[in-house]
Each structure stands twice: as structure tokens, then as C-alpha cells.
C-alpha positions in Angstrom: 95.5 -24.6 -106.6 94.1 -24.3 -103.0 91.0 -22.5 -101.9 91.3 -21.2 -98.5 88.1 -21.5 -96.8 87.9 -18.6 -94.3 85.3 -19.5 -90.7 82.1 -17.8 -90.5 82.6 -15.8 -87.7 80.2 -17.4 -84.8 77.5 -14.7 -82.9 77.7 -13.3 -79.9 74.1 -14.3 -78.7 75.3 -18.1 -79.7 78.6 -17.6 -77.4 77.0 -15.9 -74.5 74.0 -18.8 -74.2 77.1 -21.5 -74.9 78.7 -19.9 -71.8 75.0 -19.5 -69.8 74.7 -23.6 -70.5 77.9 -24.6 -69.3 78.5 -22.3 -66.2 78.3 -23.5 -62.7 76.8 -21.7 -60.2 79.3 -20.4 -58.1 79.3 -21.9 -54.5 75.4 -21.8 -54.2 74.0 -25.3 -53.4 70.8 -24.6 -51.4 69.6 -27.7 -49.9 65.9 -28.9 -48.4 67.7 -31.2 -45.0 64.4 -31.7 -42.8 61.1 -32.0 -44.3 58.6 -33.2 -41.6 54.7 -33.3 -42.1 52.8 -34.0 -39.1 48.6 -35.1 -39.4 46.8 -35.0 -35.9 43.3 -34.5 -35.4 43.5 -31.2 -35.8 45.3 -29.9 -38.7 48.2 -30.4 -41.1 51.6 -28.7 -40.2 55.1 -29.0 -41.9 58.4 -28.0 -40.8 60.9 -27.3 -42.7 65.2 -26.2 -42.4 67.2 -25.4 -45.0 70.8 -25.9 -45.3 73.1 -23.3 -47.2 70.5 -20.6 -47.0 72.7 -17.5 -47.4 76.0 -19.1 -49.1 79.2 -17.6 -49.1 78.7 -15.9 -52.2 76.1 -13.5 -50.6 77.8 -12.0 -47.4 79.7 -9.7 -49.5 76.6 -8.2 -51.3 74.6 -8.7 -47.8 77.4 -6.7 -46.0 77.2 -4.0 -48.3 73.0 -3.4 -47.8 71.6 -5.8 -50.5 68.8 -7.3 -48.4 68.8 -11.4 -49.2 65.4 -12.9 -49.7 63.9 -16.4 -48.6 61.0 -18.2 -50.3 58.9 -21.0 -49.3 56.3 -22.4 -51.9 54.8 -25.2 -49.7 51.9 -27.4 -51.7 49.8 -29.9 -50.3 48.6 -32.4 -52.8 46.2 -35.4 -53.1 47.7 -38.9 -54.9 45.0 -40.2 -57.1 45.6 -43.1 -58.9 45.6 -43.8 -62.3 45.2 -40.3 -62.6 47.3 -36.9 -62.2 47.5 -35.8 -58.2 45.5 -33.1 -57.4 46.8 -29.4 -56.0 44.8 -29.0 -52.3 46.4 -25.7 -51.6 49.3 -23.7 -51.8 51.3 -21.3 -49.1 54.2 -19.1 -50.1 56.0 -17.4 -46.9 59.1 -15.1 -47.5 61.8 -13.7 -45.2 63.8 -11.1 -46.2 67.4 -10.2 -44.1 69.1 -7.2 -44.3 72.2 -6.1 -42.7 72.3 -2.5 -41.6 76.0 -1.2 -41.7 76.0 1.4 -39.1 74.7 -0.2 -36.3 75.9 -3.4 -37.5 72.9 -5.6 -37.2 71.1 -8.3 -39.0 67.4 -7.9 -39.6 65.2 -10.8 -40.5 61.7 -9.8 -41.6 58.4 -11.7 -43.0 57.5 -10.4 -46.0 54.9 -12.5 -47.2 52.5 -15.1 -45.7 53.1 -14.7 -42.2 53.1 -12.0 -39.9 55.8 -12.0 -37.1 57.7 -9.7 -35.5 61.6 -8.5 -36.5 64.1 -10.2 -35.0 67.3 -8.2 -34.6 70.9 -9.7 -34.2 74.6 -9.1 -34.6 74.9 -12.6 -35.4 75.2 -14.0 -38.6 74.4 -17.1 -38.0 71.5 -16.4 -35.8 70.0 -14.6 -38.5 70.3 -17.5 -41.1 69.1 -20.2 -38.4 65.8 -17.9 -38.3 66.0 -17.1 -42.1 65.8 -21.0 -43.1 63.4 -22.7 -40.5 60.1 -22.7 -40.8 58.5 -24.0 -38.1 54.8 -25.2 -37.4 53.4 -24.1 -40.9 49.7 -25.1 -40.4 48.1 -25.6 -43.9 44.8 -27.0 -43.3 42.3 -28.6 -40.7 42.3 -32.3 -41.0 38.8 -32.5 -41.1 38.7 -30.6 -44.3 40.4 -33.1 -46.2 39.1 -36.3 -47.4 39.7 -39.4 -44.9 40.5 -41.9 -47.4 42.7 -39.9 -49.6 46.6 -39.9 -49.6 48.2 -36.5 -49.6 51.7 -35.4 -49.4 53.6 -32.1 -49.3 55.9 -30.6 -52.0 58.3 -27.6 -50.9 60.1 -25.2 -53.4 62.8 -23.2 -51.7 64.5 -20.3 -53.4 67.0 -17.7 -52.0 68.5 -14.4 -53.5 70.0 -11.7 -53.4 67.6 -8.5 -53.8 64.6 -10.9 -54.6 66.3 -11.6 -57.9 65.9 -15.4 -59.0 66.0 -15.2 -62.4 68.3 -17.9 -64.3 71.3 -15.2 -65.4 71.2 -14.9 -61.4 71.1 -18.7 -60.6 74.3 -19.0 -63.3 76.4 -15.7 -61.0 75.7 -17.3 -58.2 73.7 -14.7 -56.0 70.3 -17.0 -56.4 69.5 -21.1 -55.9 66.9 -22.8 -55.7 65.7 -26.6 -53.9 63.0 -28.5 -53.8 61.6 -31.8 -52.1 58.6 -34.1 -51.4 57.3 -35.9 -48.3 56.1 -39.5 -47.8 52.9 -40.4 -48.8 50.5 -39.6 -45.7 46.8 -41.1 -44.8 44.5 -39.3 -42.4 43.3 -42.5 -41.0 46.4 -45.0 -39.9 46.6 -48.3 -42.5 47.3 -51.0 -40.2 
């Protein structure tokens, strides 16, 4: 005699996080390309580009009105040795683009962390090139940070659609996120 074994019948919950693991963002591969800290004997400034920073998969939800948002977490840390580093200070600036479909016109606007005016274009790609440079960032005075001490810069970039970066939007594709670290800097120069 044979016994027929029947399959348990496996849960939803267990298929949809099987299918949350495996899937690949589609077409959103945000990328930190220039990362450039400068130390004079004034202050501390970073400029920063991002590649990618409205991917194909947005234009269609952009076109539509769904404003696409832009933020910088920029942290400026102290190496200790033999020890953990030490968090200086932090600055997050975010941009925020939105495509108005009657007058057919792109409008990039700070929303946090820096005050500038709106710039207005018809041009796509102008409107990404201001969306993902950040230019001139000053952080801190130089004097304000210890002389011997070895600091360096850590950026987190994320971009979305509707300011929605949560993971089931990283997995659709309308959110990514990047991230990148400087060279070790001194204040004075090690010769």
C-alpha cells in the first residue's frame, strides 16, 4: 500500500518576502561619480555629482506630477585609532523636482538644508544636472576642528519618487540609494 503524502500548502507572507529577496530593482542604479573634499584655511567644503539621479524608471511617474526627491546626508567624521571614528557633524540637503504639465516645465526646489532660489526649465536634463550637484557645501570652519586629527567625509545619497524610500520602493524601482567615503584628510599637510 502507498501513502500519498499531500504538500503543505506554503503562505503567502513566506512567498511575497521570497519574491521581495530575489527582485532586482528595476533600472535604478544611482551612483556617487565625484566626491571632492577641499580643507583651506578657512573651512571645510565638499562637492558632490551624482550619476543616474532620476533613472528612466521615474520620467513616467515625473511626467504625470509625482514630484521626485533628492537627498544628501553628508557626515564629517574624525579617524581615531584603535578606537571607533567619531561623528563631527552632519548636513542633510534635499531637492525636490516637479514637472508641471501645463506649462510644461521642470521645477527644481531646496527643500531642506539650503535655501536657494527655483530654478525653472523645459529641459530635462538641465533639471537633473541641478537636481544631482551639489556644489560648495561648507560644513565647518577649519579652525574648529582639531589640527592633528584625520577626518574624512561620508555621503549617503537617496532619490525617489514622492519622497518614498522605503525598501518595497527600492525593490519597484521608483527609489535607490548610494553611498561613498573620501580620503583620509589632515588639516596640517604630512610631508
Amino acid at each position: 500500500m502507498s501513502v500519498v503524502r499531500r504538500a503543505r500548502p506554503v503562505p503567502v507572507a513566506a512567498l511575497a518576502a521570497l519574491v521581495l529577496l530575489t527582485a532586482r530593482p528595476a533600472g535604478a542604479d544611482l551612483r556617487i561619480s565625484d566626491l571632492a573634499v577641499s580643507l583651506n584655511d578657512h573651512e571645510v567644503t565638499v562637492h558632490v555629482v551624482l550619476l543616474d539621479a532620476l533613472p528612466a524608471s521615474f520620467h513616467e511617474g515625473l511626467e504625470s506630477g509625482i514630484p521626485a526627491h533628492v537627498r544628501y546626508t553628508v557626515e564629517l567624521w574624525q579617524h581615531t585609532r584603535f578606537w571607533v571614528d567619531r561623528l563631527l557633524l552632519t548636513r542633510v540637503i534635499e531637492r525636490q523636482v516637479a514637472y508641471n504639465v501645463v506649462t510644461k516645465e521642470y521645477k527644481v526646489t531646496a527643500v531642506r538644508g539650503e535655501t536657494r532660489s527655483p530654478h525653472v526649465t523645459r529641459d530635462l536634463w538641465d533639471a537633473q544636472r541641478v537636481l544631482s550637484e551639489l556644489r560648495a557645501l561648507k560644513l565647518t570652519p577649519a579652525a574648529a576642528l582639531d589640527p592633528t586629527g584625520i577626518i574624512y567625509v561620508r555621503v549617503h545619497a537617496e532619490t525617489s519618487l514622492n519622497g518614498d524610500g522605503s525598501l518595497v520602493a527600492r525593490m519597484a524601482g521608483t527609489a535607490a540609494q548610494a553611498s561613498r567615503q573620501s580620503e583620509y584628510r589632515t588639516i596640517f599637510r604630512v610631508q
